[in-house]
N, C-alpha and C positions, 0 to 999 in steps of 0.2 A: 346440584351436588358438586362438590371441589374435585377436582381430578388428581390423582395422584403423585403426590408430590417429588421433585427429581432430588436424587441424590445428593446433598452438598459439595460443592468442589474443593472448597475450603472452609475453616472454622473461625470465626472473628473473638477476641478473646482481650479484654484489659487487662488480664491476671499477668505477670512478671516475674520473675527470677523466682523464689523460694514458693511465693505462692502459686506460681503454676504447676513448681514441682511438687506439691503437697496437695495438689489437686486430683484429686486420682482420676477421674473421668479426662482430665486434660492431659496428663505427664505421660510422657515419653520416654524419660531417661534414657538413654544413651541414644537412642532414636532422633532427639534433636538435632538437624543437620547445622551445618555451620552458618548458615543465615536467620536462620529460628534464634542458635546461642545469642547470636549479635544483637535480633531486635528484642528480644524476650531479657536480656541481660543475664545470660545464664552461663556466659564464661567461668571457669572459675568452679562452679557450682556440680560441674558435671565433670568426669573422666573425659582425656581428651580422645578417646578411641570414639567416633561416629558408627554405628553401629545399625542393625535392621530389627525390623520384628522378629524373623526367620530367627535370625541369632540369639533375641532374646528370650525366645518360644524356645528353645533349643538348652539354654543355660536352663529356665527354671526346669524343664523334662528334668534336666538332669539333677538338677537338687532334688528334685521330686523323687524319681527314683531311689534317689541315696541312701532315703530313711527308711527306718525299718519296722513301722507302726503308722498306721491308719490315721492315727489322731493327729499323731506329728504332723502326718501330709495336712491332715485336714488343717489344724493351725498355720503351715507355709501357707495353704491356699487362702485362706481368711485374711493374712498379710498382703498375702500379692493383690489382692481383691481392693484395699483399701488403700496399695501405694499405686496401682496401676493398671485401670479396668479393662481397658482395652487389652492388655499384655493375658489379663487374665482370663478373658473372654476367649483371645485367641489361642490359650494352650489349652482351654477347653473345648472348645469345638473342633479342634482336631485331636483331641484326643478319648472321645465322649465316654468310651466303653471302658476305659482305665479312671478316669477323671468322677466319673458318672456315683458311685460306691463312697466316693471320699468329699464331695463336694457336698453331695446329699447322704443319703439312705446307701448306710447303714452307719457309717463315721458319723452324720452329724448329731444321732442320739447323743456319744459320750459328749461331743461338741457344746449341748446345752448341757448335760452334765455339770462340764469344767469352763460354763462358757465365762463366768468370771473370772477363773482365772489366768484366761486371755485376753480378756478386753483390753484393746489399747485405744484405737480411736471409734469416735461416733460415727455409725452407719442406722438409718432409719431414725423413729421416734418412739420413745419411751414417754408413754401415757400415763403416770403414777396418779392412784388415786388422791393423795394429798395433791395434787397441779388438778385436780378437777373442774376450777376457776380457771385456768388458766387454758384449755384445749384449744378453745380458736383463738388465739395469741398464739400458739405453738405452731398453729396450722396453718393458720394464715402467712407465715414470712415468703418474702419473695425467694425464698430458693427451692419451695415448691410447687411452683407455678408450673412446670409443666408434667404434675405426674396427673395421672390418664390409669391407670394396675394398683392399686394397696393390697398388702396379706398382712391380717390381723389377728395375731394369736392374743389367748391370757394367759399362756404357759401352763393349765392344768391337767389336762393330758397329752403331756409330749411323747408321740409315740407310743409305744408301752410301756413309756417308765413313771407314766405320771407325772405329776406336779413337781413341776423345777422353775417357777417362777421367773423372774424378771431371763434367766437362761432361755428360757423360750422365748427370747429373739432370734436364736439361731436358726429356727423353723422357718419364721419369714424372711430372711434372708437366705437362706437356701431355697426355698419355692422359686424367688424374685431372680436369683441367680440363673434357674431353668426357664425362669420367662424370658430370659435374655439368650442364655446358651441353646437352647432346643428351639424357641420360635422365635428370636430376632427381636424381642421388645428392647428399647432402648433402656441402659440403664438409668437416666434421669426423669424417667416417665415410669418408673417403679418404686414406690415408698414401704417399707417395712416399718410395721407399730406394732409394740407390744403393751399390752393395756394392763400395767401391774397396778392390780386388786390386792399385793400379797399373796402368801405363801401358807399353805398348810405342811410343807416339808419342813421338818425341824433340822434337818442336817444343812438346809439349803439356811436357814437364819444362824446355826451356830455358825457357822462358816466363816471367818473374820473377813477373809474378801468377799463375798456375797457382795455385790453392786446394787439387789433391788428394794425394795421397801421393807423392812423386816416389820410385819406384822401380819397375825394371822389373815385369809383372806376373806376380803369383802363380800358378805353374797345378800341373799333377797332384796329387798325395794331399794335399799342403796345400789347396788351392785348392775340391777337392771338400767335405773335414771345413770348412772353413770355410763354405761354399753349406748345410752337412747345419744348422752348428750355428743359424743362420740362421732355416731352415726350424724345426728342434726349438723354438727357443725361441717363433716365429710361431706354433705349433699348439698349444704350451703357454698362450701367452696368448689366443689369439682361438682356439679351434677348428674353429668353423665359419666363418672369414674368406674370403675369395675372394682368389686369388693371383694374378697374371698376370707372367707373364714375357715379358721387351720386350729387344730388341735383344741379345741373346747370340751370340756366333759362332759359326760355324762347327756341331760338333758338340754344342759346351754346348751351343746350344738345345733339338735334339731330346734327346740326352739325358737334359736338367733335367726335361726335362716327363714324360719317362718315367717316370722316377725318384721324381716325387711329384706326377705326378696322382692318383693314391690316396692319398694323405698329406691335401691338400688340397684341396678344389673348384678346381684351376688349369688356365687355360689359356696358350698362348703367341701371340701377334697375330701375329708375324711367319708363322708358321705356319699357325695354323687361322683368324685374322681374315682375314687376307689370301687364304685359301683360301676361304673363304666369300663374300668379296664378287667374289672373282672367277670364281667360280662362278654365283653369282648374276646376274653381268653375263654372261653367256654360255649363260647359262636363257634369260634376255633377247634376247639376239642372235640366239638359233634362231628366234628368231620374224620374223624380216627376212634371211636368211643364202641361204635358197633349198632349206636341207640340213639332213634329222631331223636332231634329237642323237646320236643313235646311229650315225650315219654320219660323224660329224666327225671328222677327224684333227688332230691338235695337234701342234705343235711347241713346246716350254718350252724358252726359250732362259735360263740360268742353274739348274742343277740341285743348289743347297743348303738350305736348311731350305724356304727358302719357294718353291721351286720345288717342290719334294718334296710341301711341303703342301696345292699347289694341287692336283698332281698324282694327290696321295690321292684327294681330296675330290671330284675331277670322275672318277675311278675309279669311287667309290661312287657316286658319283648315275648314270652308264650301267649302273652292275649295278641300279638301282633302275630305269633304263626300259628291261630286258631283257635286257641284254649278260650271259653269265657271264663270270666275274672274270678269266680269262685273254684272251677277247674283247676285255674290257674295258681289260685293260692293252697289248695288241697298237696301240690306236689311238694311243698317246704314242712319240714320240719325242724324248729328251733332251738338249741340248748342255748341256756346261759347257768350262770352260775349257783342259781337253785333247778339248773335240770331242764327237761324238757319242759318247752313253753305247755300249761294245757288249762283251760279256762276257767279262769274262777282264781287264778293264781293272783296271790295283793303282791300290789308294786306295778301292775304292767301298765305301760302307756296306752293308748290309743290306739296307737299303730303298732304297737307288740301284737296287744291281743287280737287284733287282726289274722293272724297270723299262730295263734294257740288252737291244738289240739282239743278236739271234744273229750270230755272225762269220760264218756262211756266208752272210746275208741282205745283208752291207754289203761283204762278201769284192773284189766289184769297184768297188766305189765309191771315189771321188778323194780322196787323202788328201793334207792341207798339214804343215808343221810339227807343229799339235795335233790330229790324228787328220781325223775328218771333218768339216769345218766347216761355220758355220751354211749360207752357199749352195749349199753340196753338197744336202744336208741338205733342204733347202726344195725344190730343183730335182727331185729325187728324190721325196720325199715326194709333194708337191704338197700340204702343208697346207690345211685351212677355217680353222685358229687359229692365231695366234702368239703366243705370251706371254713377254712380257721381265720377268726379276727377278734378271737379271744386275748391276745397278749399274753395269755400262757405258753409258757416252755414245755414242750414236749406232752402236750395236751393229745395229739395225736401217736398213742403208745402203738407199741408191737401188735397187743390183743385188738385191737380196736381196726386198725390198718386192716390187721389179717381177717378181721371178722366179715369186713368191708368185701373183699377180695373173694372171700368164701364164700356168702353171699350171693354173689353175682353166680357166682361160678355154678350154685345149684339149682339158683334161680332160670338160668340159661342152657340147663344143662352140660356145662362145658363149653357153652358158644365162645368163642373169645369175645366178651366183651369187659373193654379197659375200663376201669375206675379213673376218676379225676380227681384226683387229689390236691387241694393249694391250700398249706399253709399259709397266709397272706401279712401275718404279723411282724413287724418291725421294731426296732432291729434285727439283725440274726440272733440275737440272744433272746428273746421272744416267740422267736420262729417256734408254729405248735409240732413243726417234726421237719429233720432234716433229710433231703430229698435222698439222699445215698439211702438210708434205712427205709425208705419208702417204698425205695424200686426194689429193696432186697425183699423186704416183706411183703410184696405181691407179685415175686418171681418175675421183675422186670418188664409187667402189664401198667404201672401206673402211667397214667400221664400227669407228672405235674408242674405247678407253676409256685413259686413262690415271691415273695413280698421283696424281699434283697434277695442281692448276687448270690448264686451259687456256681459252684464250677460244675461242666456236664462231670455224668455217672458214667461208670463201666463197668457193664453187667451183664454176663450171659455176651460175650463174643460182641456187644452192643455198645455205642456209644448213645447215652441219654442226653439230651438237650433239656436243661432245665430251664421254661419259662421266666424271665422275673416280671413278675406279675405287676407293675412298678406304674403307679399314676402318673409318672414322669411322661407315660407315654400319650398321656391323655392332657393333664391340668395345662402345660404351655399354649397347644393345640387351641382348644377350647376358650381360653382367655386370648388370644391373638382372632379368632372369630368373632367373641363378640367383642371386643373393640373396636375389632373396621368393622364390625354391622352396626355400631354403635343401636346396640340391641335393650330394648325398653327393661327386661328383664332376662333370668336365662331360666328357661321351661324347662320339666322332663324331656321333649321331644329334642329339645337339643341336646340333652344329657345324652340319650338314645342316641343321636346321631353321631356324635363321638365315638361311644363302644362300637357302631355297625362300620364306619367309615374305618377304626382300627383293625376289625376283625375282618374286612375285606383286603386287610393287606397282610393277612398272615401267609404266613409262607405252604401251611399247609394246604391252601387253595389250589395249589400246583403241584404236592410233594406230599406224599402219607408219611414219610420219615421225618418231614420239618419239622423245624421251630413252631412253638405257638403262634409268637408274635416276631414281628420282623427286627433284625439287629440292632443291637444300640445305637451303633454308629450312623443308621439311618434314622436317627429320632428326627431332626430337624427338617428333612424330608414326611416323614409321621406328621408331623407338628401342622404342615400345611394342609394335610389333607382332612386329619381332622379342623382346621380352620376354617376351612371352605366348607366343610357336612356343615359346621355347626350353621354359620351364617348364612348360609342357602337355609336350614331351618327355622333360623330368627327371621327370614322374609318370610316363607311360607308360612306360617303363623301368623306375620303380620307384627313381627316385633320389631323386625331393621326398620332404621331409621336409612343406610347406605345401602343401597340395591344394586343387581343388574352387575355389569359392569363394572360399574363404581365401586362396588364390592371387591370385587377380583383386584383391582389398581389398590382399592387403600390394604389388602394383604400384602400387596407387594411393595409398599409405601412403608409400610410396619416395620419393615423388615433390617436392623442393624445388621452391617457387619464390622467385626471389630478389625480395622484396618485404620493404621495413623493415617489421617489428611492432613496438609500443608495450613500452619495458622497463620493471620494477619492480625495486628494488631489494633485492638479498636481506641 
């Protein structure tokens, strides 16, 4: 096994004057000292003020600040990102908790929104179905020889806005920006592809700037051979690469990942990240809730990929603190948008009906328009949890909150025990309830967690800490693991190892009044710890290929920081 490779002490570079400044991974701008100008020919090209990082971290804060809209910031940062990576790395990583909102979730929704009409320069690859002759020709050029991380959207469900076509690049290029800011992946070892099939949005084709393929979208046996030829030529050229799949619909999702998690080390965010961190948040919560784990009931209100996923994952972790697996699935109850899941219902997948209610157990229960609805549902139940990954607004109403809360309260007779409430939908315009009205409406017993930033609550003489429930805390983590495990594939058990390695660093392990989860600004810290769960579990399986030791070195080998080093000229 190679041993951990040292630091560079300098960077060797043929690029010159214009083209090193147009190079965003190399440029310095005003950072170039006066020996650099000399050999690099960059007199002239640059203000004559020599300047530092410090100062340059310091100017963009401050344009940053200036503005007075989210998007705006998001667009400076997507600019500074593409004239100057390192500058950009570095105002992010010291700034994660301000930076964290605008770079990703929740700014980068409108981002793909309007993302053509900011494109100015190429970042990543755009995969269009008419170049579907052309894939490994596109792949293969030498400038990306050393990526090791791809995140590969098709734009169809971005977020909860749906289908924004060739715009969902913005997805993988915000994920790849967090492989870099939270766990140290280099940026030349991160590729962003977006595989434009077309668009079913018609606002996104009338659009005169619209950049991506105007044509409705590609789907069955074409659609699939194009996803295959994709993948083939990916594992042809990087074998042991790490794949993640981001924002897919519907069934694509689960599907894809089915399909070539043995192909390649891949996971899906919306699925097992999002599964994990919401898992994790709710390790957490049993410690302030009133009620073992074992005895929670849940309610998943939205039951497709990523409700499913959550669903899996906190399955497994009750069979892991004793439940057997039928036990274990009796404590979930599912809505989706004809209602509560219950068997025999047409449409449900495999692993839905897994997971459906017997007709004789809901035989009397109140049925609306779409079978049995969420306040049936809850009134009945009497849920400990509620998790929204519905994409509906305000799907978690006053009656429903309160019915949750009431609930408990007669079921316990008055015991305090807290309800768990997480909206987990993104953007905040999606969010199915905002936390302020949550904690009002359960007289400041919830505990919850949401999907984006909120600001804490004040209620009842109390300051609320609102969770963000945020896969940021998990997807970096996890892909920087199994890269130095260079791991055959990535299992459940490491998915599990991620949510258990975050939820041991909740704050509430030490504090009943803490946070869920531990501070933004310690994500990159997070990042490692989940790195290490994950890839100590791809050995113990038997999936690392880098063990031992050798393990531990190539995390720390992994690890960029964005700091200009002195260049020579090759």
């Amino acid at each position: 096994m190679a041993a951990a490779r040292k630091t560079p002490k300098f960077i060797e570079t043929s690029l010159m004057g214009l083209g090193l400044l147009n190079t965003p991974m190399f440029n310095k701008g005003t950072a170039f000292p006066e020996s650099e100008r000399d050999e690099f020919s960059l007199h002239g090209l640059l203000p004559p003020h020599v300047g530092t990082l410090d100062e340059q971290v310091e100017r963009r804060l401050r344009a940053f600040r200036a503005l007075t809209d989210d998007f705006s910031r998001y667009t400076l940062m997507r600019d500074l990102q593409d004239v100057n990576e390192t500058l950009f790395y570095a105002l992010v990583t010291r700034n994660i908790e301000e930076m964290l909102p605008v770079v990703y979730t929740p700014a980068v929704g409108e981002g793909c929104q309007r993302f053509s009409e900011i494109w100015r320069r190429p970042r990543g690859v755009f995969l269009s179905y008419p170049n579907r002759s052309r894939i490994e020709k596109i792949l293969n050029h030498p400038r990306y020889d050393g990526v090791r991380c791809i995140v590969v959207s098709d734009g169809e469900r971005i977020l909860g806005l749906g289908d924004q076509g060739a715009g969902g690049m913005g997805i993988p290029i915000g994920k790849l920006a967090l492989y870099t800011a939270l766990a140290g992946i280099h940026p030349l070892q991160c590729l962003p592809v977006l595989l434009d099939v077309g668009t079913d949005n018609a606002a996104r084709v009338a659009d005169p700037l619209y950049i991506g393929w105007r044509h409705e979208r590609v789907r069955g046996a074409e659609y699939d051979k194009f996803v295959d030829t994709f993948v083939r030529v990916v594992r042809k050229r990087w074998p042991h690469v790490l794949l993640q799949w981001e924002d897919f619909a519907g069934n694509n999702a689960a599907r894809l990942l089915d399909r070539y998690r043995d192909v390649l080390p891949s996971f899906n965010d919306d699925i097992q990240g999002t599964a994990a961190v919401a898992v994790a948040t709710l390790l957490a919560a049993v410690n302030l809730t009133g009620v073992p784990f074992t005895e929670q009931r849940f309610v998943v209100y939205g039951f497709g990929s990523a409700g499913l996923g959550v669903t899996k994952l906190l399955c497994q972790a009750l069979v892991a603190a004793g439940l057997s697996e039928e036990a274990a699935r009796a404590r979930f109850y599912a809505v989706d948008k004809e209602g509560l899941l219950v068997e025999g219902m047409e449409g449900m997948t495999r692993d839905q009906a897994a997971f459906a209610r017997a007709g004789s157990e809901v035989q009397d229960w109140p049925r609306g328009e779409h079978g049995v609805g969420l306040k049936d549902v809850v009134e009945r139940v009497r849920p400990t949890v509620l998790i929204g990954v519905s994409g509906q607004a305000g799907a978690f109403t006053e009656d429903v909150v309160r019915a949750m809360a009431r609930g408990l309260d007669q079921e316990h007779n008055g015991r305090d025990v807290r309800p768990v409430i997480l909206p987990l939908s993104n953007p905040t315009s999606r969010c199915e309830a905002k936390p302020a009205d949550v904690i009002r409406w359960t007289d400041g017993r919830a505990i919850v967690g949401t999907g984006s930033p909120f600001a804490p609550v004040e209620f009842g003489g109390k300051t609320h800490k609102i969770a963000q429930t945020n896969n940021s805390y998990v997807f970096p983590g996890m892909s920087l693991g199994i890269m130095s495990s260079k791991a055959k594939r990535v299992s459940d058990g490491m998915i599990m190892a991620a949510a258990s390695a975050l939820a041991a660093l909740s704050p509430t392990q030490a504090d009943p009044d803490g946070a869920l989860l531990p501070p933004l600004e310690s994500l990159r810290n997070v990042s490692m710890s989940v790195a290490v769960a994950v890839g100590r579990q791809a050995e113990a399986e038997g999936l690392a290929e880098i063990k031992g030791q050798a393990f531990v070195e190539a995390v720390s080998a992994n690890v960029w920081e964005p700091v200009y080093l002195p260049y020579k000229r090759r």
